[in-house]
ModelCIF file with pLDDT and N, C-alpha, C, O atoms, coordinates in Angstrom:
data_MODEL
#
_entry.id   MODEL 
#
_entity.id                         1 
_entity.type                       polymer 
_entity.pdbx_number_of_molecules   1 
#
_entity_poly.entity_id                      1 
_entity_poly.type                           'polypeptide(L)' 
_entity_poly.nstd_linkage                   no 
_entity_poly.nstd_monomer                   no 
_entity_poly.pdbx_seq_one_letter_code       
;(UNK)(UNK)(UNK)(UNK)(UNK)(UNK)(UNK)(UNK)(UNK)(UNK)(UNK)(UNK)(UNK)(UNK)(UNK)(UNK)
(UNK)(UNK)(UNK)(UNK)(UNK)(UNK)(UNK)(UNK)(UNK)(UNK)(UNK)(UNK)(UNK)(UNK)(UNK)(UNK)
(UNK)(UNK)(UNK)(UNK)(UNK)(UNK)(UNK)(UNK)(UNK)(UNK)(UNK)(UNK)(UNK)(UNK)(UNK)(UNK)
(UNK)(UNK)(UNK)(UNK)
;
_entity_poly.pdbx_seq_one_letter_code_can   XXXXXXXXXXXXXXXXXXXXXXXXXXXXXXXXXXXXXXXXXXXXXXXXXXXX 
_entity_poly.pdbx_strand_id                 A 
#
loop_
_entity_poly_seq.entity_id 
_entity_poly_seq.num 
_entity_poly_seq.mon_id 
_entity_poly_seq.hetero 
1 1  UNK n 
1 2  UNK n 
1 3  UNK n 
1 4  UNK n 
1 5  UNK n 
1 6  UNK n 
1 7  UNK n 
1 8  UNK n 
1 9  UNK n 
1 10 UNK n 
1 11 UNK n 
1 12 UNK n 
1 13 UNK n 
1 14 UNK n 
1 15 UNK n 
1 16 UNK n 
1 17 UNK n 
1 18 UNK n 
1 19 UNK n 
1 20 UNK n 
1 21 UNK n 
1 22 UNK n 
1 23 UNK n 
1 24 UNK n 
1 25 UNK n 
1 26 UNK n 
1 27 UNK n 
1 28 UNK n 
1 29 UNK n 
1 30 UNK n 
1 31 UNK n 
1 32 UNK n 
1 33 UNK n 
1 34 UNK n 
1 35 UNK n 
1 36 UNK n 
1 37 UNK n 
1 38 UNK n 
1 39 UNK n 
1 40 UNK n 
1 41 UNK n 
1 42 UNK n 
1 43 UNK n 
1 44 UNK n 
1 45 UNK n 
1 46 UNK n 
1 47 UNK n 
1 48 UNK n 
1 49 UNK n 
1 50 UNK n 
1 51 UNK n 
1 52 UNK n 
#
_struct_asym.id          A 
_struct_asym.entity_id   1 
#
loop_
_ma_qa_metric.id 
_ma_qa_metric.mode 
_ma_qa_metric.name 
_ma_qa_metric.software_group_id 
_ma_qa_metric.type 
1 global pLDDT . pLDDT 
2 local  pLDDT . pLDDT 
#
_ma_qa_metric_global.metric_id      1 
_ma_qa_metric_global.metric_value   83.23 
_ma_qa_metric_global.model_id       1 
_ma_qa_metric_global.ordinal_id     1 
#
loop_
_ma_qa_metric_local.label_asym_id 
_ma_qa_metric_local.label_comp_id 
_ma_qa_metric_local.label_seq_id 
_ma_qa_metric_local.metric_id 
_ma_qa_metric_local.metric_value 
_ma_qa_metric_local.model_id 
_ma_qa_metric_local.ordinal_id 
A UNK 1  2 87.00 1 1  
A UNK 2  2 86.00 1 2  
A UNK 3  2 87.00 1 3  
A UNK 4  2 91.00 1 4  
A UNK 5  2 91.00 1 5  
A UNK 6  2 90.00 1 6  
A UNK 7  2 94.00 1 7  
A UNK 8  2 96.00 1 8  
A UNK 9  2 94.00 1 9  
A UNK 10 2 97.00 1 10 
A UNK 11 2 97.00 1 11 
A UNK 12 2 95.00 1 12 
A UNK 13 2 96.00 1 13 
A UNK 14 2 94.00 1 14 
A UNK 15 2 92.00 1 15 
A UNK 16 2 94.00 1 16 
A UNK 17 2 94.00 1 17 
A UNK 18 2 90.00 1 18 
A UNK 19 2 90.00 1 19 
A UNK 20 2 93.00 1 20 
A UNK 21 2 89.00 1 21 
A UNK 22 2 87.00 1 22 
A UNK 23 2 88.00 1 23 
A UNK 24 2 87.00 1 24 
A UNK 25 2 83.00 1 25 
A UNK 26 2 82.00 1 26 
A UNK 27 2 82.00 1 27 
A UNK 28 2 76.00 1 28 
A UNK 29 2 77.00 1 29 
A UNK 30 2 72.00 1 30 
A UNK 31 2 69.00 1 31 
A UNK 32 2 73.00 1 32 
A UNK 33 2 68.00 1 33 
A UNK 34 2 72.00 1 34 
A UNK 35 2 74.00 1 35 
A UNK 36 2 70.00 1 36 
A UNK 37 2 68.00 1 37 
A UNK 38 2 71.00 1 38 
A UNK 39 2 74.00 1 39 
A UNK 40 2 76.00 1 40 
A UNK 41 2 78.00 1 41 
A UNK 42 2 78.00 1 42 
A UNK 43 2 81.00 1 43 
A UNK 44 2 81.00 1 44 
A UNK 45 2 82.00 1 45 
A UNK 46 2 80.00 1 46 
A UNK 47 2 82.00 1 47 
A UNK 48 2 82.00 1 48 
A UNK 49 2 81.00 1 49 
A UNK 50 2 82.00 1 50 
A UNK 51 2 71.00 1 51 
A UNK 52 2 64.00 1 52 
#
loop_
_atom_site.group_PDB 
_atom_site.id 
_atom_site.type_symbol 
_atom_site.label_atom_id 
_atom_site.label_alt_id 
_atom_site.label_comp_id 
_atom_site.label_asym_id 
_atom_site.label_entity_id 
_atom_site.label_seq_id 
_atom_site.pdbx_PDB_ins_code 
_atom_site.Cartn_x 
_atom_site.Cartn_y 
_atom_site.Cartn_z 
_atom_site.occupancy 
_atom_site.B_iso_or_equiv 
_atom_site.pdbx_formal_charge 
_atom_site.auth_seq_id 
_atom_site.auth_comp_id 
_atom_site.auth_asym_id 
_atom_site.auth_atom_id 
_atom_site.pdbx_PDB_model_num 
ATOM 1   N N  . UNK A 1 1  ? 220.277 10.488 207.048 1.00 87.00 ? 1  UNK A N  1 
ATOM 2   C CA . UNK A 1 1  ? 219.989 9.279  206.312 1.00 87.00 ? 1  UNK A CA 1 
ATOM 3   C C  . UNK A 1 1  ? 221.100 8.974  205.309 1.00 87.00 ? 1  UNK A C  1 
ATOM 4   O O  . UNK A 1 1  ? 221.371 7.837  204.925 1.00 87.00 ? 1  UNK A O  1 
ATOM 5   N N  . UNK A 1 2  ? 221.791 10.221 204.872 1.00 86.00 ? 2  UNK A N  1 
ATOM 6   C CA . UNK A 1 2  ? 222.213 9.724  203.554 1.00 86.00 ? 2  UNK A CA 1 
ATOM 7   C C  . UNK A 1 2  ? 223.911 9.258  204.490 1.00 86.00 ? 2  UNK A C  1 
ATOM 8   O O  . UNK A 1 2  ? 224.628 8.592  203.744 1.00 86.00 ? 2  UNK A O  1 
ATOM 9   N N  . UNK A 1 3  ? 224.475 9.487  205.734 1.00 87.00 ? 3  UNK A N  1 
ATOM 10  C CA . UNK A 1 3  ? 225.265 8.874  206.400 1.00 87.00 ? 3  UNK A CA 1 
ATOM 11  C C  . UNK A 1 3  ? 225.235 7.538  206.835 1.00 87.00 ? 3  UNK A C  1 
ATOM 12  O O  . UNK A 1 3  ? 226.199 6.796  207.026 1.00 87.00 ? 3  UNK A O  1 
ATOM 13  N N  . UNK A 1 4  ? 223.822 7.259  207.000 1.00 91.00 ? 4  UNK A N  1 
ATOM 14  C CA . UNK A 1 4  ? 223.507 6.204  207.154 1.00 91.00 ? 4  UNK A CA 1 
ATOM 15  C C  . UNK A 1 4  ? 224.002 4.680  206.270 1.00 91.00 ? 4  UNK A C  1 
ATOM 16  O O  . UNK A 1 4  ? 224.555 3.587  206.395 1.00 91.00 ? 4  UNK A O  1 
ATOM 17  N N  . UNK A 1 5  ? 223.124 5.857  205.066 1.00 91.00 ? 5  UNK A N  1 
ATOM 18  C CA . UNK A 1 5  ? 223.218 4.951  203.787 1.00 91.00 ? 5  UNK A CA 1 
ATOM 19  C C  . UNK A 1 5  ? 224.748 4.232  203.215 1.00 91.00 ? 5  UNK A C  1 
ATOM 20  O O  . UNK A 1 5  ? 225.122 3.142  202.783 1.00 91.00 ? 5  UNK A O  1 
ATOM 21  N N  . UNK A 1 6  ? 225.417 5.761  203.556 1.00 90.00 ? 6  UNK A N  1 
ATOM 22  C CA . UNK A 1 6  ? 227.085 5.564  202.987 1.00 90.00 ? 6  UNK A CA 1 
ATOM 23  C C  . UNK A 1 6  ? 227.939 4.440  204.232 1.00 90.00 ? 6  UNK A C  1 
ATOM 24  O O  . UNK A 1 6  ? 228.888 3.728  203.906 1.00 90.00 ? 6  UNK A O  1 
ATOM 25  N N  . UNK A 1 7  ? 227.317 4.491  205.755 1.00 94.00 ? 7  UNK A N  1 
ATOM 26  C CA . UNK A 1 7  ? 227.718 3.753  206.477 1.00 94.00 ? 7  UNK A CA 1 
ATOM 27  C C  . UNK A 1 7  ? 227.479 1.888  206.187 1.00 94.00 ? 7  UNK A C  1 
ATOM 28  O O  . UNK A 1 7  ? 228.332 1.017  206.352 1.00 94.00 ? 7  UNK A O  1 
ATOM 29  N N  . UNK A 1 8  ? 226.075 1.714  205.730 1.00 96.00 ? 8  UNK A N  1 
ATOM 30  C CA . UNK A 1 8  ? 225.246 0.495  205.579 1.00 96.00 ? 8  UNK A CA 1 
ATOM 31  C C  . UNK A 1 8  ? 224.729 0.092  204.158 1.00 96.00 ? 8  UNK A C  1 
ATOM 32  O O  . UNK A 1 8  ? 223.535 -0.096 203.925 1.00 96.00 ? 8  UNK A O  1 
ATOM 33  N N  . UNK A 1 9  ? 225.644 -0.016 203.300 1.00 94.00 ? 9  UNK A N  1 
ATOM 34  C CA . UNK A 1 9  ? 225.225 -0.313 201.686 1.00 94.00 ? 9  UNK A CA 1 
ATOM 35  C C  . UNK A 1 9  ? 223.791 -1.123 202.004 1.00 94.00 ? 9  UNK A C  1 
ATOM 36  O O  . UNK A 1 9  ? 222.654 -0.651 202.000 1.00 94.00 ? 9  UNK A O  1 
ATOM 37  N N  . UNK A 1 10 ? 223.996 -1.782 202.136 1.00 97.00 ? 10 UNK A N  1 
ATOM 38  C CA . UNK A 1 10 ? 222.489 -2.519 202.720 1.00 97.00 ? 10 UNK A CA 1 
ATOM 39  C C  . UNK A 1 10 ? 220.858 -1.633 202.642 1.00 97.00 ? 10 UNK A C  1 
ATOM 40  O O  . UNK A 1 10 ? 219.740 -2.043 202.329 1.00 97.00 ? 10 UNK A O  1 
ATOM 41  N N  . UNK A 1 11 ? 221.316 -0.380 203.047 1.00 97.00 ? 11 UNK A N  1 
ATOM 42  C CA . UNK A 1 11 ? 220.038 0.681  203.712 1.00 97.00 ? 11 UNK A CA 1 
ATOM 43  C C  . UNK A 1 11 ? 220.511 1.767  202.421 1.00 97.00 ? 11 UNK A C  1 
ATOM 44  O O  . UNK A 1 11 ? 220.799 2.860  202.908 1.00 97.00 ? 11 UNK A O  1 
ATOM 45  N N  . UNK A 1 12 ? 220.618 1.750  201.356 1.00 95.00 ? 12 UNK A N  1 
ATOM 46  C CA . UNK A 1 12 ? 221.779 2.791  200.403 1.00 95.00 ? 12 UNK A CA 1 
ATOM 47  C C  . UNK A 1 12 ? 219.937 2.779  199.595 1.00 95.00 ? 12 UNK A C  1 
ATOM 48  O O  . UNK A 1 12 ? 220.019 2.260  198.482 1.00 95.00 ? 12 UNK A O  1 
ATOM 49  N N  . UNK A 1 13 ? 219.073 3.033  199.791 1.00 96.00 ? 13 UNK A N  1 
ATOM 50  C CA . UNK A 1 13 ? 217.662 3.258  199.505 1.00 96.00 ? 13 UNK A CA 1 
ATOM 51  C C  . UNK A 1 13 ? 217.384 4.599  199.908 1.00 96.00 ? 13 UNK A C  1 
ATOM 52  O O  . UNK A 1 13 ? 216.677 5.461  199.385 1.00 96.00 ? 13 UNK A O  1 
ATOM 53  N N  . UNK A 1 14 ? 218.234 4.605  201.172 1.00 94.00 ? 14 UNK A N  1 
ATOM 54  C CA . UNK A 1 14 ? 217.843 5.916  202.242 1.00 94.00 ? 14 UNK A CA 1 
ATOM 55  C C  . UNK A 1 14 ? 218.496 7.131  201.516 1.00 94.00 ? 14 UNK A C  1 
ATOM 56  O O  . UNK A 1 14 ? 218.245 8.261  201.934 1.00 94.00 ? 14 UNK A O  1 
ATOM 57  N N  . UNK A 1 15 ? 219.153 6.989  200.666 1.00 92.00 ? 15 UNK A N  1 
ATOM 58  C CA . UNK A 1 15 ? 219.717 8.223  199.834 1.00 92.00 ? 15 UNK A CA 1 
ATOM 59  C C  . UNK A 1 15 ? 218.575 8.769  199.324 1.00 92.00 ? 15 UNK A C  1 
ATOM 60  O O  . UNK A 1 15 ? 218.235 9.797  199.910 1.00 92.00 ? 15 UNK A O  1 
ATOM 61  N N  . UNK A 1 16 ? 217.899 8.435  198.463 1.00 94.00 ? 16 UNK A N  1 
ATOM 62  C CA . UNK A 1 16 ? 216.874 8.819  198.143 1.00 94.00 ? 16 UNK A CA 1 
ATOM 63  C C  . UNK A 1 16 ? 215.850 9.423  199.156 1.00 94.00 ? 16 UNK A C  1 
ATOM 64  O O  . UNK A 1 16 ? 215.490 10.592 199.295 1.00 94.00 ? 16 UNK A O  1 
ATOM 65  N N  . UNK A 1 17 ? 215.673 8.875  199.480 1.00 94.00 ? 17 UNK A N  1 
ATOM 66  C CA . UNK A 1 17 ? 214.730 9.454  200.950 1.00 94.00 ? 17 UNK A CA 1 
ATOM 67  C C  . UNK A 1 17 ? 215.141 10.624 201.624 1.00 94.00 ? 17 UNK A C  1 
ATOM 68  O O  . UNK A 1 17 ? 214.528 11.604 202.049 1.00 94.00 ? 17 UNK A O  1 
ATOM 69  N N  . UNK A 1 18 ? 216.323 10.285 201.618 1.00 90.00 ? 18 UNK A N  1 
ATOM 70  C CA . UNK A 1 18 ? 217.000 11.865 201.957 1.00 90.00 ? 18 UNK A CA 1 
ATOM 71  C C  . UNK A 1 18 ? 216.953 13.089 201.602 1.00 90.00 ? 18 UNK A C  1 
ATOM 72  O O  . UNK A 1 18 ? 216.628 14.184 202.060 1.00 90.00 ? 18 UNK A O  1 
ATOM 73  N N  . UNK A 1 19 ? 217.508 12.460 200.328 1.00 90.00 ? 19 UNK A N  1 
ATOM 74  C CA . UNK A 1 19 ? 217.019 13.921 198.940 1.00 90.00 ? 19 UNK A CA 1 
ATOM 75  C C  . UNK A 1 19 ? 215.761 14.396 198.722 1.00 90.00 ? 19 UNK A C  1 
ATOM 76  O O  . UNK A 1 19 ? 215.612 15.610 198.578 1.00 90.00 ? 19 UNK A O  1 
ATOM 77  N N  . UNK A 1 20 ? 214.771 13.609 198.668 1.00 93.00 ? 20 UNK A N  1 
ATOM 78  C CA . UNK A 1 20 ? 213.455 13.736 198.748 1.00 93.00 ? 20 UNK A CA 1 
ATOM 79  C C  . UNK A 1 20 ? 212.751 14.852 199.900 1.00 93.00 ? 20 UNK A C  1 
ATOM 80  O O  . UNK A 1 20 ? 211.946 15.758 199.682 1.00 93.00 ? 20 UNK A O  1 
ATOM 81  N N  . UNK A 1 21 ? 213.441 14.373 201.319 1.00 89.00 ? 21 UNK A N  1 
ATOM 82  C CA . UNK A 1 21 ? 213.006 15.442 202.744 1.00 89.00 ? 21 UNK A CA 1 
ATOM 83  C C  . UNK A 1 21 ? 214.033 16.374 202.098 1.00 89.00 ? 21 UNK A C  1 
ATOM 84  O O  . UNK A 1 21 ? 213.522 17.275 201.434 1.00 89.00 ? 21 UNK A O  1 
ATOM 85  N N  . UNK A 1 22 ? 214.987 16.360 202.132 1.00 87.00 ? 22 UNK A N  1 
ATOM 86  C CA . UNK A 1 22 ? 216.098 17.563 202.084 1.00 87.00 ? 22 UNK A CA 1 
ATOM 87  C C  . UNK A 1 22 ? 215.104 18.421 200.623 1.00 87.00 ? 22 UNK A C  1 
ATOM 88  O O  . UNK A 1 22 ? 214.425 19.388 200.970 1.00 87.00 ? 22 UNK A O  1 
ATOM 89  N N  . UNK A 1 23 ? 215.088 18.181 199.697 1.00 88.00 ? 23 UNK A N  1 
ATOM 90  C CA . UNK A 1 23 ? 214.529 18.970 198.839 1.00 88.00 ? 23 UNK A CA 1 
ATOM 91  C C  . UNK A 1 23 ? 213.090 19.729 199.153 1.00 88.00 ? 23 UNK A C  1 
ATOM 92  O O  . UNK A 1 23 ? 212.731 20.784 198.630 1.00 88.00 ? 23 UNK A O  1 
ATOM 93  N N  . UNK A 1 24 ? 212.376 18.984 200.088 1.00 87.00 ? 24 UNK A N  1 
ATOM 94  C CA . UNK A 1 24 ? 210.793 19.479 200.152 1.00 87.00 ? 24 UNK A CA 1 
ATOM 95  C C  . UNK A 1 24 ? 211.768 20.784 201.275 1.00 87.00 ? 24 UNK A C  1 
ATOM 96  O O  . UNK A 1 24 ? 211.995 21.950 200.954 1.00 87.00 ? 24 UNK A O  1 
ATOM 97  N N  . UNK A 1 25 ? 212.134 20.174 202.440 1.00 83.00 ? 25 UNK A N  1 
ATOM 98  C CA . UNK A 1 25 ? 212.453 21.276 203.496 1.00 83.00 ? 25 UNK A CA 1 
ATOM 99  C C  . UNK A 1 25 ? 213.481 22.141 203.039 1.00 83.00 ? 25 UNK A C  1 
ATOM 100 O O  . UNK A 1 25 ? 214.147 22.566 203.983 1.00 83.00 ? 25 UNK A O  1 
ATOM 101 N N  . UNK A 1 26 ? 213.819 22.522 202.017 1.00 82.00 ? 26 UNK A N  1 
ATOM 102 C CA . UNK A 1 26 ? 215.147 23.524 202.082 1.00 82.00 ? 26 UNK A CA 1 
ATOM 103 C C  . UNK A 1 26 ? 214.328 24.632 201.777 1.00 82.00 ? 26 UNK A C  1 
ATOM 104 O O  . UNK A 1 26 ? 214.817 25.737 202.010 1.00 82.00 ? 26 UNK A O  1 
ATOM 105 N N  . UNK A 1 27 ? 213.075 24.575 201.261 1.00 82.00 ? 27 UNK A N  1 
ATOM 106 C CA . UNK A 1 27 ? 212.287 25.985 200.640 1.00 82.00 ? 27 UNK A CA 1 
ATOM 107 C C  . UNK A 1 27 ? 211.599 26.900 201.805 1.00 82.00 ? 27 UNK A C  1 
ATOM 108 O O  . UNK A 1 27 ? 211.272 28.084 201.897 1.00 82.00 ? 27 UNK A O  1 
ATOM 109 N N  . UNK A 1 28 ? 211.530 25.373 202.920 1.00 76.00 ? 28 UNK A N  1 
ATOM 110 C CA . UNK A 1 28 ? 210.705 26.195 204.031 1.00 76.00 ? 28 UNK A CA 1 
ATOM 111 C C  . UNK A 1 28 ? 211.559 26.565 204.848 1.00 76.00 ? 28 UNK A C  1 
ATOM 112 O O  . UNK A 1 28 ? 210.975 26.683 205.925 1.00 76.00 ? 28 UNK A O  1 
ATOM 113 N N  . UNK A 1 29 ? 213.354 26.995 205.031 1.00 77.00 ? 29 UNK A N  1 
ATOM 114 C CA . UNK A 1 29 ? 213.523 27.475 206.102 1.00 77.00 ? 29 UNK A CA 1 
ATOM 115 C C  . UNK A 1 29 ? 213.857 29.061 205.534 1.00 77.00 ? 29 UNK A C  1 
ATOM 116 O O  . UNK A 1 29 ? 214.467 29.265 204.484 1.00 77.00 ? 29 UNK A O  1 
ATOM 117 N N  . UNK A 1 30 ? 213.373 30.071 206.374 1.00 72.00 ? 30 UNK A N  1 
ATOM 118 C CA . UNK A 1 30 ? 213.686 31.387 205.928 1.00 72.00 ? 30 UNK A CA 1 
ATOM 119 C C  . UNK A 1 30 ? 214.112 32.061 207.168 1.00 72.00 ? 30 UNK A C  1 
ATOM 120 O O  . UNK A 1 30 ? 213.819 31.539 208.243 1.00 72.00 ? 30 UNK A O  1 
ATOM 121 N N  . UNK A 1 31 ? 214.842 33.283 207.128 1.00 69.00 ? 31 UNK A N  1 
ATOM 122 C CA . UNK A 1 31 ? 215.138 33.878 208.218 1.00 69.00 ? 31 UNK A CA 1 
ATOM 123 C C  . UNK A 1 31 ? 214.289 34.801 208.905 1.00 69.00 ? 31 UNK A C  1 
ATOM 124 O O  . UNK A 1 31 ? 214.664 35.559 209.800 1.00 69.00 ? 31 UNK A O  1 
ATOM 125 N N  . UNK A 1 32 ? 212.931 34.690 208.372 1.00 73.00 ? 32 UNK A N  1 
ATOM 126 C CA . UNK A 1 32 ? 211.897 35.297 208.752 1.00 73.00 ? 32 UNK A CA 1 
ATOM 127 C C  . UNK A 1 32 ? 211.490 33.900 210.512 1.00 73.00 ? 32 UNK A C  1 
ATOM 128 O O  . UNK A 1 32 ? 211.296 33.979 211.725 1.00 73.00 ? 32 UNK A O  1 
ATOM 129 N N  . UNK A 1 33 ? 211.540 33.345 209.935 1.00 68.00 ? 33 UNK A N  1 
ATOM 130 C CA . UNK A 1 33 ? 211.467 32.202 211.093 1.00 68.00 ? 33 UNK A CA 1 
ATOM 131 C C  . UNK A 1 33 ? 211.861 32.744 212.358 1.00 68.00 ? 33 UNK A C  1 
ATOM 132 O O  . UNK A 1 33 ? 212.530 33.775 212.414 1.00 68.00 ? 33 UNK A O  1 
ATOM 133 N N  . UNK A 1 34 ? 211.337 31.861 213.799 1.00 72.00 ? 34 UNK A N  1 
ATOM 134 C CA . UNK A 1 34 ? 211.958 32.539 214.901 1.00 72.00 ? 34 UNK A CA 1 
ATOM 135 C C  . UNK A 1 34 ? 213.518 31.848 214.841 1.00 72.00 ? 34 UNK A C  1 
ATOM 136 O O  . UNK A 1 34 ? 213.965 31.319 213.823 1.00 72.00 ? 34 UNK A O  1 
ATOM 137 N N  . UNK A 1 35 ? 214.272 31.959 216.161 1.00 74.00 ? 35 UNK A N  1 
ATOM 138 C CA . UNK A 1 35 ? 215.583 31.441 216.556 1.00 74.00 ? 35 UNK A CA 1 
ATOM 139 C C  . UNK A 1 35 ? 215.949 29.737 215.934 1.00 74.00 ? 35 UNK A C  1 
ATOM 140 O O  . UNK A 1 35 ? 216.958 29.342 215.349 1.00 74.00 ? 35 UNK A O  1 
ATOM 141 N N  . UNK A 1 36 ? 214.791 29.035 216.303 1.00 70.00 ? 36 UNK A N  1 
ATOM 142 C CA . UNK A 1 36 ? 214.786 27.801 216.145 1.00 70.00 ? 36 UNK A CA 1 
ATOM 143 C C  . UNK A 1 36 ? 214.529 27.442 214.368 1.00 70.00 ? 36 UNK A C  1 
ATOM 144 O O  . UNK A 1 36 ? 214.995 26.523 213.695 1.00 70.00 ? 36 UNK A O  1 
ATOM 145 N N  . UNK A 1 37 ? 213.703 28.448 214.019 1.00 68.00 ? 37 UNK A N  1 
ATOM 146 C CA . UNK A 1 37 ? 213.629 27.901 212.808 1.00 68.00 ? 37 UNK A CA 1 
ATOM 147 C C  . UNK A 1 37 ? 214.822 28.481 212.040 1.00 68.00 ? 37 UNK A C  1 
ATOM 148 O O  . UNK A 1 37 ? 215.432 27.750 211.259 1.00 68.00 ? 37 UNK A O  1 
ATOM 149 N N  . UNK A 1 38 ? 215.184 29.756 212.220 1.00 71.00 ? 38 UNK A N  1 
ATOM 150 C CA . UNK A 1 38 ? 216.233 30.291 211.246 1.00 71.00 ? 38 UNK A CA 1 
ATOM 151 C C  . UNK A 1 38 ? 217.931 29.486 211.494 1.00 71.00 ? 38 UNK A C  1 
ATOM 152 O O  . UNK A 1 38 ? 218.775 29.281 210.623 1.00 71.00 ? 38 UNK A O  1 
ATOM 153 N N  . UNK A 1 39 ? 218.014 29.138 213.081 1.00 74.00 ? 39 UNK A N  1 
ATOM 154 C CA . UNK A 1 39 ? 219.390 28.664 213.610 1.00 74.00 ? 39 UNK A CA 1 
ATOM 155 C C  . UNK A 1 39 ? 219.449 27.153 213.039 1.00 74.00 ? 39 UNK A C  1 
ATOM 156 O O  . UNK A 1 39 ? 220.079 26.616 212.128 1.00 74.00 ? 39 UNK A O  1 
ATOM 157 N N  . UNK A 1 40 ? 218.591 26.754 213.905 1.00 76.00 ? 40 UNK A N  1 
ATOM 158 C CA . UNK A 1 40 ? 218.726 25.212 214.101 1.00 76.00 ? 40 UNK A CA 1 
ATOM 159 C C  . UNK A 1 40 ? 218.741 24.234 213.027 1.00 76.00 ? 40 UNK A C  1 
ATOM 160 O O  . UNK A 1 40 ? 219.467 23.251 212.880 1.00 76.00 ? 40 UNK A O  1 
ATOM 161 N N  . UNK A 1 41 ? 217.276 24.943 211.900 1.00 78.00 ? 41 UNK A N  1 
ATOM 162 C CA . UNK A 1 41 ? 216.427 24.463 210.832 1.00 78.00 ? 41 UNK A CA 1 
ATOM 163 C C  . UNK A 1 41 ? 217.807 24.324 209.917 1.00 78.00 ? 41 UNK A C  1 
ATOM 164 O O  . UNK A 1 41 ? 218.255 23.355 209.304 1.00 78.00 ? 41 UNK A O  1 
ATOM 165 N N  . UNK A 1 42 ? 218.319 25.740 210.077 1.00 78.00 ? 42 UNK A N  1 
ATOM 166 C CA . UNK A 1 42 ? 219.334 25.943 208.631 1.00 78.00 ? 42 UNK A CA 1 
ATOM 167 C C  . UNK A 1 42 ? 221.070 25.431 208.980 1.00 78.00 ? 42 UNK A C  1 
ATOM 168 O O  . UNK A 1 42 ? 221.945 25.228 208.139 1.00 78.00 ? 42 UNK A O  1 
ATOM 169 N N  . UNK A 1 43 ? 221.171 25.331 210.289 1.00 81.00 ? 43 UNK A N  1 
ATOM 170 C CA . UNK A 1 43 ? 222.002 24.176 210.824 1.00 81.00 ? 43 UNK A CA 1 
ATOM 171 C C  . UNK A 1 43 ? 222.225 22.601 210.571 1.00 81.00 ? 43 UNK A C  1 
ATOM 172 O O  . UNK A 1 43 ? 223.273 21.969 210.436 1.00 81.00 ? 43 UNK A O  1 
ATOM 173 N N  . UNK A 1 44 ? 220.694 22.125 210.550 1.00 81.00 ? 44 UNK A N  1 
ATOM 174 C CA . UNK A 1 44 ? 220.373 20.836 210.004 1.00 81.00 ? 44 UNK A CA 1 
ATOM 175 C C  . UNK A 1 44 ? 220.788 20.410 208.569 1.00 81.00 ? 44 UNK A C  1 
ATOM 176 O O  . UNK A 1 44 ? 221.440 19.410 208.271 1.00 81.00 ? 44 UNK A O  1 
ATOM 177 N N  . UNK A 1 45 ? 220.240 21.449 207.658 1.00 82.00 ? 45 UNK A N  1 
ATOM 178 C CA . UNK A 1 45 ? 220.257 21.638 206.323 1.00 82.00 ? 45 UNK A CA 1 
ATOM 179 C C  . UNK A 1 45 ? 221.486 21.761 206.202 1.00 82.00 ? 45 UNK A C  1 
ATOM 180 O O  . UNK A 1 45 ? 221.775 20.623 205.830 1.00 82.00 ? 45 UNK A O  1 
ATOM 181 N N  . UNK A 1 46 ? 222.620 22.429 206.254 1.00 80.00 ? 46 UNK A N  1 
ATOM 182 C CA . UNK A 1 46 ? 223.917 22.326 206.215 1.00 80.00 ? 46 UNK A CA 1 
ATOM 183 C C  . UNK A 1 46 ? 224.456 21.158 206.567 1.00 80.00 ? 46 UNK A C  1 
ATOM 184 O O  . UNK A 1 46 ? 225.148 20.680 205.669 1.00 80.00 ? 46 UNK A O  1 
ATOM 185 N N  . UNK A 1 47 ? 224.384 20.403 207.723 1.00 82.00 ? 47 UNK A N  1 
ATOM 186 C CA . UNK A 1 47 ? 225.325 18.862 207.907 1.00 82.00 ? 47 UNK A CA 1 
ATOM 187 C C  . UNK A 1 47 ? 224.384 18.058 206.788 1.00 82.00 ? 47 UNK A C  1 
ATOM 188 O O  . UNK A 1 47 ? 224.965 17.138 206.211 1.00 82.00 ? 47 UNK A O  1 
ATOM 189 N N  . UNK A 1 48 ? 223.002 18.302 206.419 1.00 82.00 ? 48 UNK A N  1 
ATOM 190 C CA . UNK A 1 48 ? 222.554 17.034 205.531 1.00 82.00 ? 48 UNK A CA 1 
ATOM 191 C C  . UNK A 1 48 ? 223.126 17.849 204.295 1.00 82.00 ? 48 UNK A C  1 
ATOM 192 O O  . UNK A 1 48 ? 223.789 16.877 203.933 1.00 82.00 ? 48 UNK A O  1 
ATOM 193 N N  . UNK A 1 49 ? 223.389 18.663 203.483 1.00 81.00 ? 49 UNK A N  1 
ATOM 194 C CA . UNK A 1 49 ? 223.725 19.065 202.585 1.00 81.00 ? 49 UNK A CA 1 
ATOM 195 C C  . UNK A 1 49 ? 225.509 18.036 202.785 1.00 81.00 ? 49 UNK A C  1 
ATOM 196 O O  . UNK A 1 49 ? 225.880 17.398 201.800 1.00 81.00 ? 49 UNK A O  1 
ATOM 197 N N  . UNK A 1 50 ? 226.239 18.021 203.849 1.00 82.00 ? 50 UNK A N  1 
ATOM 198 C CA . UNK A 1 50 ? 227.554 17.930 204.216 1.00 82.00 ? 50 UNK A CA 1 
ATOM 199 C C  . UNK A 1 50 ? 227.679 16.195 203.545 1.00 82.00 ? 50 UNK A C  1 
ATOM 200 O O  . UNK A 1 50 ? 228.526 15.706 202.797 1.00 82.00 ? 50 UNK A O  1 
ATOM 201 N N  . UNK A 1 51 ? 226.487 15.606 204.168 1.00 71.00 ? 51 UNK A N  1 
ATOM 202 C CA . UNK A 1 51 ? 226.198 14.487 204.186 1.00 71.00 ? 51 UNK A CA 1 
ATOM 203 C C  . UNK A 1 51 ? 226.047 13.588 202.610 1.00 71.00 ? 51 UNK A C  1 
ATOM 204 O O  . UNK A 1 51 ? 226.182 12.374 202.462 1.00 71.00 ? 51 UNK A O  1 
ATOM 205 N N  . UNK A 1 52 ? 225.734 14.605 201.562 1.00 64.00 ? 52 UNK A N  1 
ATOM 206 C CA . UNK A 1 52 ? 225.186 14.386 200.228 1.00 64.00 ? 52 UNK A CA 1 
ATOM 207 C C  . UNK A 1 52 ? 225.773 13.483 199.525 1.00 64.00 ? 52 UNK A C  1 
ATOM 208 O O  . UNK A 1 52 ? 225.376 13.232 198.387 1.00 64.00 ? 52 UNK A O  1 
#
């Protein structure tokens, strides 16, 4: 979203929105998780962190 936002001043609302998911989900990924949650989850979280 927040690529979005920086792409489309227009949609620059979606920053927020971003931060908002990105902050609730960064607590829930742990490496206790299986493959998908520990790889993928904390994969995601890194390009939206990239994205900030």
């Amino acid at each position: 979203m927040n690529g979005i936002a920086k792409a489309l001043p227009e949609l620059n609302y979606l920053h927020k929105l971003a931060n908002k998911h990105l902050n609730y989900s960064l607590p829930n990924i742990t490496a206790k998780d299986d493959y998908m949650g520990s790889h993928w989850l904390g994969t995601f979280a890194l390009y939206a962190l990239s994205k900030n």
